[in-house]
DRENKEKE-170879 format. One line per 10 residues: for each residue x negated, y negated, z of N, C-alpha, C. Coordinates in Angstrom, 1 decimal, always signed. Each point is the difference from the previous one (the first is absolute). Example, Ala and Ser with C-alpha at 12.3 -4.5 7.8 and 13.67 -1.06 7.14 Angstrom:
REM residues 2
-13.2,+5.7,+7.8,+0.9,-1.2,+0.0,-0.9,-1.2,+0.0 | +0.4,-1.1,-0.7,-0.9,-1.1,+0.0,+0.8,-1.1,+0.8
REM end
This chain:
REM residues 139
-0.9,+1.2,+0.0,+0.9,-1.2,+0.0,-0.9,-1.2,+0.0 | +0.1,-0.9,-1.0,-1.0,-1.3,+0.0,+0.8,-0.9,+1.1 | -1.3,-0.7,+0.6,+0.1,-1.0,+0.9,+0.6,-1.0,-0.7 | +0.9,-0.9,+0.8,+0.5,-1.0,-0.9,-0.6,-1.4,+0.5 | -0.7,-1.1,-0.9,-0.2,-0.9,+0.2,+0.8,-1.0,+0.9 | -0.8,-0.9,+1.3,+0.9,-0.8,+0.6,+0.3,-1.4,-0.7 | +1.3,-0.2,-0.1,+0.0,-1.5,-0.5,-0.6,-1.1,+0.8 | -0.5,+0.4,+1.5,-0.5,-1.4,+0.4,-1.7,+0.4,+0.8 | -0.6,-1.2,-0.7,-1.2,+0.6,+0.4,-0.2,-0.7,+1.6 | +0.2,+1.4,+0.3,-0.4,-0.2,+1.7,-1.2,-0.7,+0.4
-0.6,+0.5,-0.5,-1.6,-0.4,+0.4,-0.4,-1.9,+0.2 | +0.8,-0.1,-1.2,+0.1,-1.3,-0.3,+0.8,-0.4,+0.7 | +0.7,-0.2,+0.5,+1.3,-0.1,+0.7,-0.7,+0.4,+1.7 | -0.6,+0.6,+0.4,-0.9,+0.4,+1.6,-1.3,-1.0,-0.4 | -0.4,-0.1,-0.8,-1.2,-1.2,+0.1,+0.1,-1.4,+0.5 | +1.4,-0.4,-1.1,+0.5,-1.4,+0.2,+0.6,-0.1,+1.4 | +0.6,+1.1,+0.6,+0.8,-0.1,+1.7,-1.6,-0.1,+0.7 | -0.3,+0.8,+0.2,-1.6,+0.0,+0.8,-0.5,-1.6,-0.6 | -0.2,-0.2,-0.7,-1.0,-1.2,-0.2,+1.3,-1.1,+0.4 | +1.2,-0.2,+0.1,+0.2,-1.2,+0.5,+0.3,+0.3,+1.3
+0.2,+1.2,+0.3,+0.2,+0.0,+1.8,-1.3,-0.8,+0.3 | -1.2,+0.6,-0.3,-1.1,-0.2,+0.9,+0.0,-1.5,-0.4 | +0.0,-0.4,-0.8,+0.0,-1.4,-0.4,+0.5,-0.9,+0.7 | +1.5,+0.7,+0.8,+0.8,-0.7,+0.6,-0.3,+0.1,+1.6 | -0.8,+1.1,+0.1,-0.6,+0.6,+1.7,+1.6,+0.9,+0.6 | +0.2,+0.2,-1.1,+1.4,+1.0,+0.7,-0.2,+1.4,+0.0 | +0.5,+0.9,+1.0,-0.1,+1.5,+0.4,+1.0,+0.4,-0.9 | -0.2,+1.3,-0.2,+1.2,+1.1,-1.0,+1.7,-0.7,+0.7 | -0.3,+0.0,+1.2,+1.2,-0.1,+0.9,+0.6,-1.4,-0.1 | -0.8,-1.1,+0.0,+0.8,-1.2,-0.7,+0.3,+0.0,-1.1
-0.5,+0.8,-0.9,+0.5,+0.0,-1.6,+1.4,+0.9,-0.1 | -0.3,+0.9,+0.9,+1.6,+0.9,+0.4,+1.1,-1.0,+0.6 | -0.4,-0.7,+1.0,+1.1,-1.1,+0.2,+0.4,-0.9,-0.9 | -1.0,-0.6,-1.3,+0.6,-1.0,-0.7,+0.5,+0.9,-1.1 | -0.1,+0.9,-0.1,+0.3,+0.6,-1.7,+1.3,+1.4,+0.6 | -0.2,+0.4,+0.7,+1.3,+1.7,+0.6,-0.6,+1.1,-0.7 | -1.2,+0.2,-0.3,-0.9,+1.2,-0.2,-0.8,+0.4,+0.9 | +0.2,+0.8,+0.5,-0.9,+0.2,+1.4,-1.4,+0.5,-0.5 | -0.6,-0.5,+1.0,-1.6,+0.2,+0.3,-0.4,+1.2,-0.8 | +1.0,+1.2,+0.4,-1.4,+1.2,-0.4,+0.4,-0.1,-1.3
+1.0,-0.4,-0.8,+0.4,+0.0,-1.3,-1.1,-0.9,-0.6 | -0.3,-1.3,+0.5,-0.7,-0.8,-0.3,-1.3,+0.1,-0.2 | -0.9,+1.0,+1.1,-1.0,+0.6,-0.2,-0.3,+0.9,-0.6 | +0.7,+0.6,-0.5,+0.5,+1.7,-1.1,-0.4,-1.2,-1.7 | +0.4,-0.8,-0.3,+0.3,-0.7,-0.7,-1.5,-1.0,-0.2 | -0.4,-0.5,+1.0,-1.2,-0.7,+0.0,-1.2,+1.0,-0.3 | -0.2,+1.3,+0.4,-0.9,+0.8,-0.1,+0.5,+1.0,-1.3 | +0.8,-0.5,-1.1,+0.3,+0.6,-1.1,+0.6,+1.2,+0.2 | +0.7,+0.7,+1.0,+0.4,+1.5,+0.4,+1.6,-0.1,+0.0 | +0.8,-1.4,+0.3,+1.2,-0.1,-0.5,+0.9,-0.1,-0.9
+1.1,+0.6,-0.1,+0.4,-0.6,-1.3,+1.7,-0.9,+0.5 | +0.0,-1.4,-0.2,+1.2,-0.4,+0.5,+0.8,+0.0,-0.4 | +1.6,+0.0,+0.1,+1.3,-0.3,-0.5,+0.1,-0.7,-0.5 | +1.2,-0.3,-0.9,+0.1,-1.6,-0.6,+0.8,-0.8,+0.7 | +0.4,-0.2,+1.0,+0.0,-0.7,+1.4,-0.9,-0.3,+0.6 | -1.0,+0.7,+0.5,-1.2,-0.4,+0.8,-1.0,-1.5,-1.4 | +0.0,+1.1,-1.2,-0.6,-0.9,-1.2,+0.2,-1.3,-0.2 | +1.3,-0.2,+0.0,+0.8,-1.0,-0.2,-0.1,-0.8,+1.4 | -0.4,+0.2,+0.9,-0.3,-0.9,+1.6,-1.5,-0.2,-0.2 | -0.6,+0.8,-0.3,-1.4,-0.1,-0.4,-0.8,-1.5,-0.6
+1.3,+0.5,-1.1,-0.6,-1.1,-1.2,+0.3,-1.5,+0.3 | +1.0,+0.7,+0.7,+0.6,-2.0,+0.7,-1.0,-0.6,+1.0 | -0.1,+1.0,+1.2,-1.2,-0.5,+0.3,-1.1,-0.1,-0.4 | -0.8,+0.3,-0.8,-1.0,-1.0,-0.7,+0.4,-0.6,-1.1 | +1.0,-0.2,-0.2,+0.7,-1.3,-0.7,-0.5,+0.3,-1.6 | -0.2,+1.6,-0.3,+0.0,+0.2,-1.6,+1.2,+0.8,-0.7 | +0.4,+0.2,-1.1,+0.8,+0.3,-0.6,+0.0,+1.1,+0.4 | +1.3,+1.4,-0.1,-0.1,+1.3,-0.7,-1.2,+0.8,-0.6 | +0.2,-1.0,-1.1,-0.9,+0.4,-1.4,-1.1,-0.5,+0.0 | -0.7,-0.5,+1.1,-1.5,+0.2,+0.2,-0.9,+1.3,+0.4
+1.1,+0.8,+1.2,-0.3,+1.5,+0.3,+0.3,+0.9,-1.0 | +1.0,-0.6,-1.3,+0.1,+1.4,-0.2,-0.9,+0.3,-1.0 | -0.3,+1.5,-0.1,-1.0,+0.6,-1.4,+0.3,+0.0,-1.1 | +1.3,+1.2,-0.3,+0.7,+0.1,-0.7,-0.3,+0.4,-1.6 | -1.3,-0.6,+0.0,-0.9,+0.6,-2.0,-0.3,+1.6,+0.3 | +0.7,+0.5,-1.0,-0.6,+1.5,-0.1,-1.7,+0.5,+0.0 | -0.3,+1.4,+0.6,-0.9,+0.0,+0.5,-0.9,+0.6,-1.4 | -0.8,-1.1,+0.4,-1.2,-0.1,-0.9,-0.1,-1.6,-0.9 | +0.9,-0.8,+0.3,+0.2,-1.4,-0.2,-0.3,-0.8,+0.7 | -1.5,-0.5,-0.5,-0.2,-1.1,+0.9,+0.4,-1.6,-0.4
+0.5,+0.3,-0.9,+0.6,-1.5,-0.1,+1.2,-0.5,+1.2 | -0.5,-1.2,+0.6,+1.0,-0.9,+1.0,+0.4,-0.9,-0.5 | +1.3,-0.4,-0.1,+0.6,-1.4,-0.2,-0.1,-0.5,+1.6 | -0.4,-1.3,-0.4,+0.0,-0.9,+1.7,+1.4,-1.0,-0.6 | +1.1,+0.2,+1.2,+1.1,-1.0,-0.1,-0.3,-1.0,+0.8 | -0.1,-1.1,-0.2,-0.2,-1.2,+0.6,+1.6,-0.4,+1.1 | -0.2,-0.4,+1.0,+1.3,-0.6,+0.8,-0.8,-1.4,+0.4 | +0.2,-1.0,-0.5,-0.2,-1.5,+0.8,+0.2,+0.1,+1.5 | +0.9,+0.8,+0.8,-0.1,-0.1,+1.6,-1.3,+0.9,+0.8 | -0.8,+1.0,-0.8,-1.2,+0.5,+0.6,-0.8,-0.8,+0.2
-1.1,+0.2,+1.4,-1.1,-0.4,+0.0,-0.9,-0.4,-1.2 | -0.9,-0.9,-0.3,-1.0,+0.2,-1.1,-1.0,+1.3,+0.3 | -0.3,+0.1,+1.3,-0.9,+1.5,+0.0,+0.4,+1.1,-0.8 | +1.5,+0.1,+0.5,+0.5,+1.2,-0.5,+0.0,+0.2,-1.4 | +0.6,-1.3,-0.8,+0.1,+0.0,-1.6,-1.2,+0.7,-0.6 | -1.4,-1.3,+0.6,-0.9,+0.7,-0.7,-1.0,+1.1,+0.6 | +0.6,+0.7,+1.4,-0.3,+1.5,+0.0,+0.7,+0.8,-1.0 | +1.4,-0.6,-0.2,+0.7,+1.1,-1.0,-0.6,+0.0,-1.3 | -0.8,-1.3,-0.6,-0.5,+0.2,-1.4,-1.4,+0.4,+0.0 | -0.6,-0.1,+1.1,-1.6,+1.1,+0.2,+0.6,+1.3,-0.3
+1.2,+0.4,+0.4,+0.1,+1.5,+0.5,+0.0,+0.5,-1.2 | +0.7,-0.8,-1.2,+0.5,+0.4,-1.0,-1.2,-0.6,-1.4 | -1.0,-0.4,+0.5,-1.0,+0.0,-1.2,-0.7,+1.7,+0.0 | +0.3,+0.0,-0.9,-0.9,+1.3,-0.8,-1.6,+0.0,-0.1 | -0.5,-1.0,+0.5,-1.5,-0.5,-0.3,-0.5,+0.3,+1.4 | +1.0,-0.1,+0.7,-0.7,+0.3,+1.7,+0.5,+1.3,+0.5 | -1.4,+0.2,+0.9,+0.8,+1.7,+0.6,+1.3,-0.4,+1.2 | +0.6,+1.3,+0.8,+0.7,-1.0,+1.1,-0.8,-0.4,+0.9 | -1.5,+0.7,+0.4,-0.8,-0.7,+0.8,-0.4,-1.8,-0.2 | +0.2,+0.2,-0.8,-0.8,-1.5,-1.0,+0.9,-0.9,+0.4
+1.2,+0.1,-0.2,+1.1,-0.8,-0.4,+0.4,-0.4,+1.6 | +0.1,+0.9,+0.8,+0.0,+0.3,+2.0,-0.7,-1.0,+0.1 | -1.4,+0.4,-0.2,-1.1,-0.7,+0.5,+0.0,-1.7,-0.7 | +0.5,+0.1,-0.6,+0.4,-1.8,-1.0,+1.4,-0.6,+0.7 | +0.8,+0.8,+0.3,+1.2,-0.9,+0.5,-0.3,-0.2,+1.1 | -0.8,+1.1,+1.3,-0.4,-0.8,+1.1,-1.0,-1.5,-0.1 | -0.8,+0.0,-0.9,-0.6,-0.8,+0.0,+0.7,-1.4,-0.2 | +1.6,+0.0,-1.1,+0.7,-0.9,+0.0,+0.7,+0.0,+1.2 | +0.7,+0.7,+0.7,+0.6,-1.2,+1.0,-0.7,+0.0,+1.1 | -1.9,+0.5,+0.0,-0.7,-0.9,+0.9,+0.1,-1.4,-0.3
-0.3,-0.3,-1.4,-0.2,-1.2,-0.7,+0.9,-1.0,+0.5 | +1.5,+0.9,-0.2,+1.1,-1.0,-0.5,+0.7,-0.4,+1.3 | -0.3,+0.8,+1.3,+0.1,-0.1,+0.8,-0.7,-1.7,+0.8 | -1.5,+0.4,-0.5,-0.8,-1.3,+0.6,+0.2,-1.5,-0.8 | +0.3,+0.1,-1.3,+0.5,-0.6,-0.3,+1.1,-0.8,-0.3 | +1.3,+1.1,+0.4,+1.2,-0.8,-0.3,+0.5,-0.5,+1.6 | -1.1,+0.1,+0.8,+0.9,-0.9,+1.6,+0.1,-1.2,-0.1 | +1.2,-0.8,+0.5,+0.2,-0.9,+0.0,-1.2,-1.2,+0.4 | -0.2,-0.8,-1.2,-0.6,-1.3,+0.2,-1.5,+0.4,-0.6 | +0.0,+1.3,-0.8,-1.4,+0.5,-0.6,-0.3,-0.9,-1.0
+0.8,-0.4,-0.7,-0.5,-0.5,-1.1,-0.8,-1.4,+0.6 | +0.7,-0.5,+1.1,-0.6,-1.4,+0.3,-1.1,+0.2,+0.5 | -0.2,+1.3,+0.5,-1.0,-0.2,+0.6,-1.3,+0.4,-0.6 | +0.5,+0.6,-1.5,-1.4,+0.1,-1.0,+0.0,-1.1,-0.2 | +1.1,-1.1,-0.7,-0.4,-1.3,-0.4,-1.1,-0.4,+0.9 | +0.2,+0.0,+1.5,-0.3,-0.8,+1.2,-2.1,+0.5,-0.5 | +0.2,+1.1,-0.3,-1.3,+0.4,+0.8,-0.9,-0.1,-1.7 | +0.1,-0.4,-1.4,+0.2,-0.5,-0.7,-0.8,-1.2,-0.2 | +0.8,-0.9,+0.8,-0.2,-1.3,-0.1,-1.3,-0.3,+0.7
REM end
């Protein structure tokens, strides 16, 4: 009996929860209180071993504030082609992690390793009053 491909890529989907919990200094257990997925589901999912509902998916995605159709996979296996859908309400991290993920020129190591690097960047740069204060130091 062939295994059947998942429509949502988990992995992707446990990276993005892990990387803004920690971001945020939140335990499995406050991300259980803000979202109604409990902890061990949450950690099953973060360490790539879970596979969620489309209930839990759908609370997921709201909390980190991306679409559906950013988790899902959905290209038949052996297709690496990704379409990246753009939403105007995502982070700019996210957008352009989603179009690293989906260049063909980069491994997913490459592409990991380049979107962290952007929202260290975009991080230090987009705080309030950054710009003035390159002008400031500039002048």
């Amino acid at each position: 009996m062939a295994q059947s491909k998942s429509l949502v890529n988990t992995v992707e989907l446990g990276r993005a929860i892990r990387r803004k919990r920690e971001e945020a200094g939140l335990s499995l257990r406050d991300v259980a209180n803000e979202t109604g997925v409990s902890a061990s589901t949450l950690s099953r999912i973060e360490n790539g071993t879970g596979k969620p509902d489309a209930d839990n998916i759908a609370r997921l995605t709201g909390w980190l504030e991306v679409p559906i159709e950013r988790v899902m996979s959905g290209q038949p296996e052996g297709d690496e082609s990704k379409a990246v859908v753009y939403f105007p309400q995502e982070p700019t991290p996210s957008i352009v992690e989603a179009h690293l993920r989906a260049d063909r020129n980069l491994t997913p190591e490459t592409a990991q390793a380049l979107s962290e690097l952007f929202r260290v960047a975009y991080a230090q740069f987009s705080q309030p009053g950054a710009t003035d204060r390159e002008r400031n130091r500039r002048k």
